[in-house]
C-alpha positions as CSV (number, residue, x, y, z in Angstrom):
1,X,-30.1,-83.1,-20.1
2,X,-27.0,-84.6,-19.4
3,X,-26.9,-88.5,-18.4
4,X,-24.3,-90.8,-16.4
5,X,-24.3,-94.7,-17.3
6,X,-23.2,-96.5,-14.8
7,X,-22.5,-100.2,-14.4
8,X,-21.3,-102.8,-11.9
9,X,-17.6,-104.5,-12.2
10,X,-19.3,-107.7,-11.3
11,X,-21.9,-107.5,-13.9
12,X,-21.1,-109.6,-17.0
13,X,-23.2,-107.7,-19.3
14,X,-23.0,-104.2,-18.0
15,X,-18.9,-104.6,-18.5
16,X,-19.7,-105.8,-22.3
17,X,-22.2,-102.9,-23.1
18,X,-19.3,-100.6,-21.3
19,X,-17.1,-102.1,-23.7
20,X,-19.6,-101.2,-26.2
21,X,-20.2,-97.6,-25.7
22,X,-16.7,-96.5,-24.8
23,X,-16.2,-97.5,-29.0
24,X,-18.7,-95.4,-29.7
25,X,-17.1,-93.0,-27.5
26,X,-19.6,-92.5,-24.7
27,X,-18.0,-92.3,-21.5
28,X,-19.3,-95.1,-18.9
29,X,-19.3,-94.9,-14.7
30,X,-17.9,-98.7,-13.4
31,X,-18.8,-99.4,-9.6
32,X,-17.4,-102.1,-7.7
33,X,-20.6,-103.2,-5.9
34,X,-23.9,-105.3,-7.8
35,X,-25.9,-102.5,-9.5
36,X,-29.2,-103.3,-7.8
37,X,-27.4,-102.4,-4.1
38,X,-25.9,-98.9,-5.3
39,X,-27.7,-97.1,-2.9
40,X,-27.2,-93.7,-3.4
41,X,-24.8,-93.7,-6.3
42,X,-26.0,-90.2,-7.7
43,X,-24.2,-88.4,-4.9
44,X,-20.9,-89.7,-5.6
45,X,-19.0,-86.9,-6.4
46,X,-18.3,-88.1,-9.9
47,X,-22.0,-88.7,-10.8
48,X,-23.7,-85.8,-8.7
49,X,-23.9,-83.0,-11.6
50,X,-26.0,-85.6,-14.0
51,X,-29.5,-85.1,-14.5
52,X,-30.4,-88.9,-14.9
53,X,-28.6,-92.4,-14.7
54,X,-29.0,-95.2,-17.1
55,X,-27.9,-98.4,-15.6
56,X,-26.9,-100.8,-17.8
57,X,-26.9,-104.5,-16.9
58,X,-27.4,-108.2,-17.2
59,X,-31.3,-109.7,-16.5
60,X,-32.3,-113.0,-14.9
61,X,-35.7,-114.6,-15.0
62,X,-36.8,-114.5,-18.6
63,X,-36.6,-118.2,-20.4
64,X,-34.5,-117.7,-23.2
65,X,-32.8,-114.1,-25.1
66,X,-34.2,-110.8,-24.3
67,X,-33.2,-106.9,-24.3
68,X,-35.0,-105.3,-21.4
69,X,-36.0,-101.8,-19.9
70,X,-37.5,-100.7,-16.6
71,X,-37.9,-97.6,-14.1
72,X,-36.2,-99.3,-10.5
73,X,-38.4,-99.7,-7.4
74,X,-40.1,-101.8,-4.9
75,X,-43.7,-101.3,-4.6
76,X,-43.8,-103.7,-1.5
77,X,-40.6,-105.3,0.4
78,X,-37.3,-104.5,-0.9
79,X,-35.7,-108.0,-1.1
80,X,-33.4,-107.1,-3.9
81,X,-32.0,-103.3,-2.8
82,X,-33.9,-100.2,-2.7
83,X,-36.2,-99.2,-0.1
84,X,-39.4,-100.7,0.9
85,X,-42.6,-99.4,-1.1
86,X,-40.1,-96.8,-2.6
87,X,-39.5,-96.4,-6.4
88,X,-37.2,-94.0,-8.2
89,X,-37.8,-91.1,-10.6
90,X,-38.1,-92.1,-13.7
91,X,-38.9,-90.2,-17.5
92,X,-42.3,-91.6,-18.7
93,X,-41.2,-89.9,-22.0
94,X,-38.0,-90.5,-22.3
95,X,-38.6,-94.9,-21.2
96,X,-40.6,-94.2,-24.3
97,X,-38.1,-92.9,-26.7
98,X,-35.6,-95.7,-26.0
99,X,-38.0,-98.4,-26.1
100,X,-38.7,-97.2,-29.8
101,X,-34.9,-97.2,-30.3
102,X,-34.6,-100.0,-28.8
103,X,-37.0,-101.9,-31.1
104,X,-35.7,-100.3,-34.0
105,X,-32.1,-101.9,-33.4
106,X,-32.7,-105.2,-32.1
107,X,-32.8,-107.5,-35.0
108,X,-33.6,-111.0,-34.1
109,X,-33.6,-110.3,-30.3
110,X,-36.8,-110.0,-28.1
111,X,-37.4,-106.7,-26.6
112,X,-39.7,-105.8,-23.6
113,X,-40.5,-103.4,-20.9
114,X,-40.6,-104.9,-17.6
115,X,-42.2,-103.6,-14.4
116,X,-41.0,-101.2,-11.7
117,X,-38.9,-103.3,-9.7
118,X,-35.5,-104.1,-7.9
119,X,-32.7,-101.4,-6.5
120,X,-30.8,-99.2,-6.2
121,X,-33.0,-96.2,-4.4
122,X,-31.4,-93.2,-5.5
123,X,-33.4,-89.7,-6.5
124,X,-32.1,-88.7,-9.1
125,X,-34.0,-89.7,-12.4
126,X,-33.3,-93.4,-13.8
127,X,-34.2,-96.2,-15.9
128,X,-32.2,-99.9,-16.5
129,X,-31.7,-101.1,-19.4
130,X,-30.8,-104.9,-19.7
131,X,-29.8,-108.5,-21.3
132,X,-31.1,-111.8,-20.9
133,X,-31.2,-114.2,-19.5
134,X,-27.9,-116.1,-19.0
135,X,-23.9,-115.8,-19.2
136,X,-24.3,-117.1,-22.9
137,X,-26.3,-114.4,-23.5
138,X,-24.8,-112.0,-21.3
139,X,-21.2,-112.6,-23.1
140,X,-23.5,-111.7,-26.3
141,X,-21.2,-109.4,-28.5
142,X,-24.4,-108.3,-30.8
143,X,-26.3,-107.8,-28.1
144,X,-24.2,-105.6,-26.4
145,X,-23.8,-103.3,-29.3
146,X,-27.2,-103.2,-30.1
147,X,-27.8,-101.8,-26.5
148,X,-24.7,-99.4,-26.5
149,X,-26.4,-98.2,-29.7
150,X,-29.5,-97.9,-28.4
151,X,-28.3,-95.6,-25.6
152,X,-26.0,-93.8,-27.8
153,X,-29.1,-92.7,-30.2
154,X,-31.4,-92.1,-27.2
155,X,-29.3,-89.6,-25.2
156,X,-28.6,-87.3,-28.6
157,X,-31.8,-87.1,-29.6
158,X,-34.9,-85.8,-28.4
159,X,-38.3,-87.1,-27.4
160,X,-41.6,-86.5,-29.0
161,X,-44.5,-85.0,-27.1
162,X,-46.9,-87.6,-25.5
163,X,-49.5,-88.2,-22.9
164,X,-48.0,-89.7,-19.7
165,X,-49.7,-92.3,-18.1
166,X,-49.0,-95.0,-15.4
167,X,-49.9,-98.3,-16.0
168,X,-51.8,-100.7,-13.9
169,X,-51.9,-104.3,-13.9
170,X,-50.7,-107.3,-15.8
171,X,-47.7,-109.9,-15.8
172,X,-43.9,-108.9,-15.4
173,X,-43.2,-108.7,-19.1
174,X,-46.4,-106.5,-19.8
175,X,-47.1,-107.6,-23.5
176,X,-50.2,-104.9,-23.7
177,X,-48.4,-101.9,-22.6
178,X,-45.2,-102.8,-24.5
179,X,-47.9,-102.3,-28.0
180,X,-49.4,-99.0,-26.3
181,X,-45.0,-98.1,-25.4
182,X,-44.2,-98.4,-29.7
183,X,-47.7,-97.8,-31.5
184,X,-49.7,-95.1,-29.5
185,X,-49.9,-91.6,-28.0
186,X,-49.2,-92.7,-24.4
187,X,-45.8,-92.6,-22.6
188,X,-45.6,-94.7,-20.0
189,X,-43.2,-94.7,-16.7
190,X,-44.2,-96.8,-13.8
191,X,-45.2,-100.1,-14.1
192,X,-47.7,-101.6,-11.4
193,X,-47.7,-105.5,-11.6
194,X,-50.9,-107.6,-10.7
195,X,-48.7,-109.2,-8.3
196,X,-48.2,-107.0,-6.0
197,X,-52.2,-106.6,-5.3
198,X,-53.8,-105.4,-3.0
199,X,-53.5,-101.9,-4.5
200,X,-52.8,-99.1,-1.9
201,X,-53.5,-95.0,-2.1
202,X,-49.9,-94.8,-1.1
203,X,-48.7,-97.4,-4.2
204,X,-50.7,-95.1,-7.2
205,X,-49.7,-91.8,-5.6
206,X,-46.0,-93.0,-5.3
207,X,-45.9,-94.0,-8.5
208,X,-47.6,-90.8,-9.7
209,X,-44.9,-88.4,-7.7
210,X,-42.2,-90.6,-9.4
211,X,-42.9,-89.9,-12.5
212,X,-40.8,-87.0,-14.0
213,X,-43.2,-85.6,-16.2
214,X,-47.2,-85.4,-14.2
215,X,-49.2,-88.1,-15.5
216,X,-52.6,-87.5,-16.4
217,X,-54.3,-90.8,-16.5
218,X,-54.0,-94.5,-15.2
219,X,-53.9,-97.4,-18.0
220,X,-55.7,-100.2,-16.7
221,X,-54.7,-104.0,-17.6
222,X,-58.1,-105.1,-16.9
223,X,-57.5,-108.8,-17.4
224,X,-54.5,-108.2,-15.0
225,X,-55.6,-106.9,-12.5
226,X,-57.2,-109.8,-10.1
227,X,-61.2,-110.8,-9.9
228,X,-64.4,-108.9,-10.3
229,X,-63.8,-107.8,-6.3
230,X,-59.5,-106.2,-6.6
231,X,-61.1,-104.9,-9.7
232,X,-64.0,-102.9,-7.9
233,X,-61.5,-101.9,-5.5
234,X,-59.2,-100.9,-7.8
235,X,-61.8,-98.5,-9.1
236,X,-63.3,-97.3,-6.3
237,X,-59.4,-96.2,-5.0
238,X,-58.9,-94.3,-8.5
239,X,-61.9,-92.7,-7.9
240,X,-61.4,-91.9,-4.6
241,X,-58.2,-89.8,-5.7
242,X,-60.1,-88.3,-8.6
243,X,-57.6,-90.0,-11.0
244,X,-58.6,-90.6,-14.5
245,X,-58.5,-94.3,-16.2
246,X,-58.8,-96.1,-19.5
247,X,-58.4,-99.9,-20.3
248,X,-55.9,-100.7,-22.8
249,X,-58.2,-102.1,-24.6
250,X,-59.7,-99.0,-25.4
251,X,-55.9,-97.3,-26.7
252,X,-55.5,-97.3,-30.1
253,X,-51.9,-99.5,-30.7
């Protein structure tokens, strides 16, 4: 598989992980626009004969340090690029294998998956990979390089055989899923938050066709996933599709 990492000019971290894996001599694709609104990018002529793009980037929102890692998408509205209720392609295998690289490298830094969200929409298949939370940490030497390491190892190495699996349910940051990500059997690509309920057909079967590899069962955040009545429904819509589930609770981690 051969794979593109791209990164915006006007992203502080993106440039310093560039920086980062052009020493470790792996070449790096700079765009001019913010990456969340590079619609399209894998059909630039330049990018167009990869298999799948890592985009490597700063992250807002989290409260203090943190190396990141999420499939793009918007479940819902796209308010920060994308498309509306439109997520990418992403690896549920290979998220997997860099997460466990990831956590391996990262020293004293917090690592965590995040959930599907934000641009670009492109259709080729992606993940992001990211620092947080501020310009301090953006401008984070050590950081970077554990990152550019990370993506170095990942790409020239192969994944181990898992069972795919969505997950359902749960804050941003996912704490259960990031355990069942590093300790158990289960690969996981998409990520469906609890905020975004109600849950839709058209949600679980997008994020089902946007998975690389064909999942074969739904992890379920139970705590996560609203009161005793979104929970029924949530159910009754899995069974509906004939779509098989398990708690997390119930995966060893």
């Amino acid at each position: 598989m051969k794979f593109a990492i791209v990164v915006s000019k006007q992203d502080i971290a993106g440039m310093n992980i560039a920086k980062h894996l052009e020493k470790l001599g792996i070449p790096v694709h700079r765009e001019e626009k913010d990456i969340i609104y590079l619609e399209n990018i894998d059909k630039n002529q330049e990018i167009k004969d990869y298999d799948f793009i890592i985009f490597a980037s700063l992250h807002k929102g989290a409260k203090s340090k943190l190396l990141s890692m999420h499939a793009p998408g918007n479940w819902k509205q796209a308010d920060f690029g994308g498309k509306p209720e439109k997520v990418c392609k992403t690896s549920a295998l290979f998220l997997k294998h860099m997460f466990k690289i990831l956590n391996k490298n990262k020293e004293n830094y917090p690592a965590s998956l995040e959930v599907t969200h934000h641009g670009p929409y492109i259709e080729k298949t992606c993940c992001f990979i990211e620092i947080g939370s501020n310009e301090e940490d953006w401008k984070d030497e050590k950081a970077a390089e554990i990152i550019a390491e990370t993506i170095k190892q990942a790409i020239t190495s192969k994944p181990d055989k898992a069972k795919i699996a969505i997950g359902l349910g749960g804050p941003h940051y996912c704490p259960n899923f990031n355990k069942i990500q590093l300790n158990s059997d289960y690969a996981i690509g998409h990520i469906i938050p609890e905020y975004i309920l109600p849950l839709t057909k058209e949600i679980i079967l997008e994020a089902i066709s946007k998975t690389k590899e064909k999942p074969e069962i739904i992890l379920l955040d139970w705590k996560g996933l609203g009161n005793s009545e979104q929970k029924q429904e949530i159910i009754n819509l899995l069974n509906s599709q004939e779509l098989r589930y398990k708690r997390t609770s119930e995966v060893e981690k």
